[in-house]
C-alpha positions as CSV (number, residue, x, y, z in Angstrom):
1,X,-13.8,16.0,-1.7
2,X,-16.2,14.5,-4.5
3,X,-16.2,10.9,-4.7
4,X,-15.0,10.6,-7.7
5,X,-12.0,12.5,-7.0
6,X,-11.0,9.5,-4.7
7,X,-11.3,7.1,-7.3
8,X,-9.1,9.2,-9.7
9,X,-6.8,9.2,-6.7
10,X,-7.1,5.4,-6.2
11,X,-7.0,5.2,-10.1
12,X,-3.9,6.7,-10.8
13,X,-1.8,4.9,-7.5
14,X,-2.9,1.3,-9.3
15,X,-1.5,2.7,-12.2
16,X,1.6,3.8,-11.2
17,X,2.0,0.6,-8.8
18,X,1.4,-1.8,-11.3
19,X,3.1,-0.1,-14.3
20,X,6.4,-0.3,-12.5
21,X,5.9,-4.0,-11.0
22,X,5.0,-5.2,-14.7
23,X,8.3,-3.6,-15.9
24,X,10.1,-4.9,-13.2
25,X,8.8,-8.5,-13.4
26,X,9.5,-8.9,-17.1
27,X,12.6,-7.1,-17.1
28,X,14.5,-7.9,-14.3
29,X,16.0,-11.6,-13.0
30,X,15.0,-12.2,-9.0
31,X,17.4,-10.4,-7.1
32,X,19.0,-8.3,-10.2
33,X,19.8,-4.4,-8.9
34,X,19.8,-0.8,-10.6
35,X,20.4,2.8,-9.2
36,X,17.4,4.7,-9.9
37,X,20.1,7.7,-10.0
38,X,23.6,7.2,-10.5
39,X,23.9,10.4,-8.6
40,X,22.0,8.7,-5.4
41,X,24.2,5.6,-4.5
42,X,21.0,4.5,-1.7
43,X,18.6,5.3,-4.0
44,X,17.6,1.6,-6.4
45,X,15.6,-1.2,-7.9
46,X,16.0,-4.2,-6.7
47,X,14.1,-7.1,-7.1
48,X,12.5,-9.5,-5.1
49,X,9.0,-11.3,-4.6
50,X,7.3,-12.2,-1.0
51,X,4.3,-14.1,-0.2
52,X,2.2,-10.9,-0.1
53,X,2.4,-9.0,3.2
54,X,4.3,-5.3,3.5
55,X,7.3,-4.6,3.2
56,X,8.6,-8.6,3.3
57,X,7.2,-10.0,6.0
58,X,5.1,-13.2,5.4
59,X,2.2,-15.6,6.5
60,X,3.1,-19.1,5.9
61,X,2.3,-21.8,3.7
62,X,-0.4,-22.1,0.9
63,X,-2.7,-21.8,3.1
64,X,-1.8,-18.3,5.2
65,X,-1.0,-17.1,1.8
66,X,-4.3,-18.1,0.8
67,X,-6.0,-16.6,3.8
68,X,-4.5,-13.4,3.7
69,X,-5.4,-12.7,-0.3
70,X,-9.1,-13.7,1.1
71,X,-8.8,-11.1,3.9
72,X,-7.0,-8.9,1.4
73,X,-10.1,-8.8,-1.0
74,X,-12.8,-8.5,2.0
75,X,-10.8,-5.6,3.2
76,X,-10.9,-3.6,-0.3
77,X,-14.5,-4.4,-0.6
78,X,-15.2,-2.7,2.8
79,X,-13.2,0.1,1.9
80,X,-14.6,0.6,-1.4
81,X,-18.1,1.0,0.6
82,X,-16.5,3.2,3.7
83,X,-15.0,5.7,0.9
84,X,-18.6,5.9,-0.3
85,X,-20.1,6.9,2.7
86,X,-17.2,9.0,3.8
87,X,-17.5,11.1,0.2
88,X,-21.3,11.5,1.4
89,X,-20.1,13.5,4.5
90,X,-17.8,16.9,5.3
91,X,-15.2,15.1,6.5
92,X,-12.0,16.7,6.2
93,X,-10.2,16.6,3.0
94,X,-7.2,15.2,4.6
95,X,-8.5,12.2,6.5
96,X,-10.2,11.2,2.7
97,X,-6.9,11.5,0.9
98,X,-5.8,9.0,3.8
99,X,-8.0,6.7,3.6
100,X,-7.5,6.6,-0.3
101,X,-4.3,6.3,0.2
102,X,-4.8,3.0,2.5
103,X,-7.3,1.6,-0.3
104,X,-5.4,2.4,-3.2
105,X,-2.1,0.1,-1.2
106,X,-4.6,-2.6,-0.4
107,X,-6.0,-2.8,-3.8
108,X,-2.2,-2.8,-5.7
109,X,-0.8,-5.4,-3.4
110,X,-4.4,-7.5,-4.3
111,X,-4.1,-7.5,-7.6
112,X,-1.1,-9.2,-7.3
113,X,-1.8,-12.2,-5.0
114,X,-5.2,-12.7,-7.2
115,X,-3.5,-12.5,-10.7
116,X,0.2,-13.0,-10.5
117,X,0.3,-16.7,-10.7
118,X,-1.6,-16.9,-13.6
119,X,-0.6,-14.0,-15.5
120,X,2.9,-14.8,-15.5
121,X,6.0,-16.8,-15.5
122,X,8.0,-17.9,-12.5
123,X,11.4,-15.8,-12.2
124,X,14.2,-18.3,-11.5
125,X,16.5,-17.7,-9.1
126,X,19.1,-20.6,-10.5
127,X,18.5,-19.5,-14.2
128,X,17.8,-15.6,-13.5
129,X,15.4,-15.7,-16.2
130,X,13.0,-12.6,-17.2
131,X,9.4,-13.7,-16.6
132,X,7.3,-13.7,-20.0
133,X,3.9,-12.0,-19.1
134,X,1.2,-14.8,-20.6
135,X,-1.9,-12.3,-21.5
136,X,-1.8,-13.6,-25.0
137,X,-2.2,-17.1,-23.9
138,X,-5.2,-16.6,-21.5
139,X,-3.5,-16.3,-18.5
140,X,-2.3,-19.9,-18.5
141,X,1.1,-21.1,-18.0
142,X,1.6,-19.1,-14.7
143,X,3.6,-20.0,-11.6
144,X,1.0,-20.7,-9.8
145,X,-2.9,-20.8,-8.8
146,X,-5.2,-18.1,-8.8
147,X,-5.2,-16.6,-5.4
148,X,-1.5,-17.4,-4.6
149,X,0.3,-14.9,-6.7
150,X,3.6,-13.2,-5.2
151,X,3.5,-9.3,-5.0
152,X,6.6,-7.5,-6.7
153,X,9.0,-5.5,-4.6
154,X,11.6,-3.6,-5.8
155,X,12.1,0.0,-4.5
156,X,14.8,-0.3,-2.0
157,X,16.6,3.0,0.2
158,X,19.5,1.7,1.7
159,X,20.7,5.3,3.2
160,X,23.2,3.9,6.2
161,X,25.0,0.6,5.0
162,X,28.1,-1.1,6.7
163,X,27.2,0.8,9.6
164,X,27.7,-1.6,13.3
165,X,25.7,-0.9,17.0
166,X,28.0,0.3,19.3
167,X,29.5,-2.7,21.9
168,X,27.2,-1.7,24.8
169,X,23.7,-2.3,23.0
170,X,22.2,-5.0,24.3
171,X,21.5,-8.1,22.1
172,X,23.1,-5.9,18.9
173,X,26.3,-4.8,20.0
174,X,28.7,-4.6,17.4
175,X,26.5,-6.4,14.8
176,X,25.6,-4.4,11.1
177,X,23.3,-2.4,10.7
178,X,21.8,-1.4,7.8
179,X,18.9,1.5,7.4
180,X,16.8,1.4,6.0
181,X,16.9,-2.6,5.0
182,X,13.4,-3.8,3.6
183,X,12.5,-3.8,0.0
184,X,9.0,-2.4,-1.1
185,X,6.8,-1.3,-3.5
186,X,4.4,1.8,-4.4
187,X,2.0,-0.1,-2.7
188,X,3.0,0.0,0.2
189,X,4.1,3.1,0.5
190,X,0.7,4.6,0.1
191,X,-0.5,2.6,2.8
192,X,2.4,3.5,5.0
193,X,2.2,7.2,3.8
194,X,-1.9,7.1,4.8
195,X,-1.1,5.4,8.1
196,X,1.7,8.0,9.3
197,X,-0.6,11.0,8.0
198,X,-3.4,9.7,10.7
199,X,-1.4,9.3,13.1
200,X,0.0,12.3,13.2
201,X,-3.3,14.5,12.4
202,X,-5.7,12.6,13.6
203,X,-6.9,15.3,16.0
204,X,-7.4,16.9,12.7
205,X,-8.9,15.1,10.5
206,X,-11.2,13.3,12.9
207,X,-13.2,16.8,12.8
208,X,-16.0,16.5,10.8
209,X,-17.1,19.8,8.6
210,X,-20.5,21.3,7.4
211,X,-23.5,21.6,8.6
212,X,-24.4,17.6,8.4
213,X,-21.5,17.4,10.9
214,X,-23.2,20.1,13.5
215,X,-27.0,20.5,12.6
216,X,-28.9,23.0,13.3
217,X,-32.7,22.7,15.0
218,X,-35.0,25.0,13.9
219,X,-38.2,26.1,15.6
220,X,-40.8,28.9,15.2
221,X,-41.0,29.3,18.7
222,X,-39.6,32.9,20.4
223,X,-37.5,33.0,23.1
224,X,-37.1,35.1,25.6
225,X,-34.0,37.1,26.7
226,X,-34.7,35.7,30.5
227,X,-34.3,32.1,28.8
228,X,-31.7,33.2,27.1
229,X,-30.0,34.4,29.9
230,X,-30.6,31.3,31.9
């Protein structure tokens, strides 16, 4: 798989990613909910904003959230070099398309901590405003600093709802349950979807193909069929 077929990959996931974040950001108060389907009750957009790790989960303070855009941006520029050097090798087609898939996740979920803040206005939760996007004002005006953005969730598969553990489960019995609970974004799913695809092929993909994978020494020198058979 040419290098540049990665990229397009990787080009096309940002695309996507942020195309439906912008929408979402400027059209949609904090916490407001569609169906994607009105045929699919469990299938919706619903949106929220977290501090910039998967899936919810967060780091806190200015200064985790801080930290993690920092390791955020080191991460992508390692990966932009590892999917060079990979694209120089056979490896297998599958463990690339991975890997892009990993990159392209890290990079859509960057772009938001980095330019967020500036790019655009706070969503409310008290006056459920629509956030104005502030390109034509030189990304001033923003929520906050550079580097401190919030990433935009919104895809959210709620298949089992009002749903309770049984009595005997430890810790959980008879409490809700609710699957499947967190709110995320296309980000993240290509990271998830890369992740799951190695783990489950990595015997796989880990096989390296061509010739630069198994070389071949040759030699003018003759052998003989005792050697040979020794």
């Amino acid at each position: 798989m040419k290098l540049k077929h990665l990229f397009l990959t990787t080009f096309l996931i940002l695309m996507a990613d942020q195309a439906l974040k912008v929408y979402v950001k400027t059209h949609f108060h904090l916490g407001e909910e569609h169906l994607l389907f009105s045929s699919i009750p469990w299938m919706r957009l619903h949106f929220i904003e977290n501090e910039g790790m998967a899936y919810g989960w967060k780091l806190g303070g200015d200064w985790g959230k801080l930290a993690l855009t920092l390791f955020r941006l080191a991460a992508v520029v390692a990966g932009t070099i590892y999917l060079v050097r990979i694209s120089q090798k056979r490896y297998h087609t599958g463990f690339m398309v991975c890997a892009t898939l990993i990159y392209a996740g890290a990079i859509g979920n960057l772009i938001d901590s980095l330019c967020y803040g500036v790019a655009f206005e706070g969503s409310d939760p008290f006056s459920l405003n629509r956030a104005r996007l502030f390109l034509q004002e030189g990304f001033g005006g923003g929520y906050a600093s550079w580097l401190h953005g919030k990433v935009v969730d919104m895809l959210y598969f709620p298949i089992i709802t009002d749903a309770r553990y049984p009595d005997w489960v430890p810790f959980w019995g008879g409490e809700s349950f609710e699957f499947f609970r967190p709110v995320f974004n296309i980000a993240d799913a290509s990271i998830t979807t890369g992740v799951i695809l190695l783990l489950v092929f990595q015997e796989r993909f880990m096989k390296e193909l061509g010739p630069e994978a198994h070389p071949t020494v040759e030699t003018n020198s003759r052998v003989s069929d005792e050697a040979q058979v020794s």
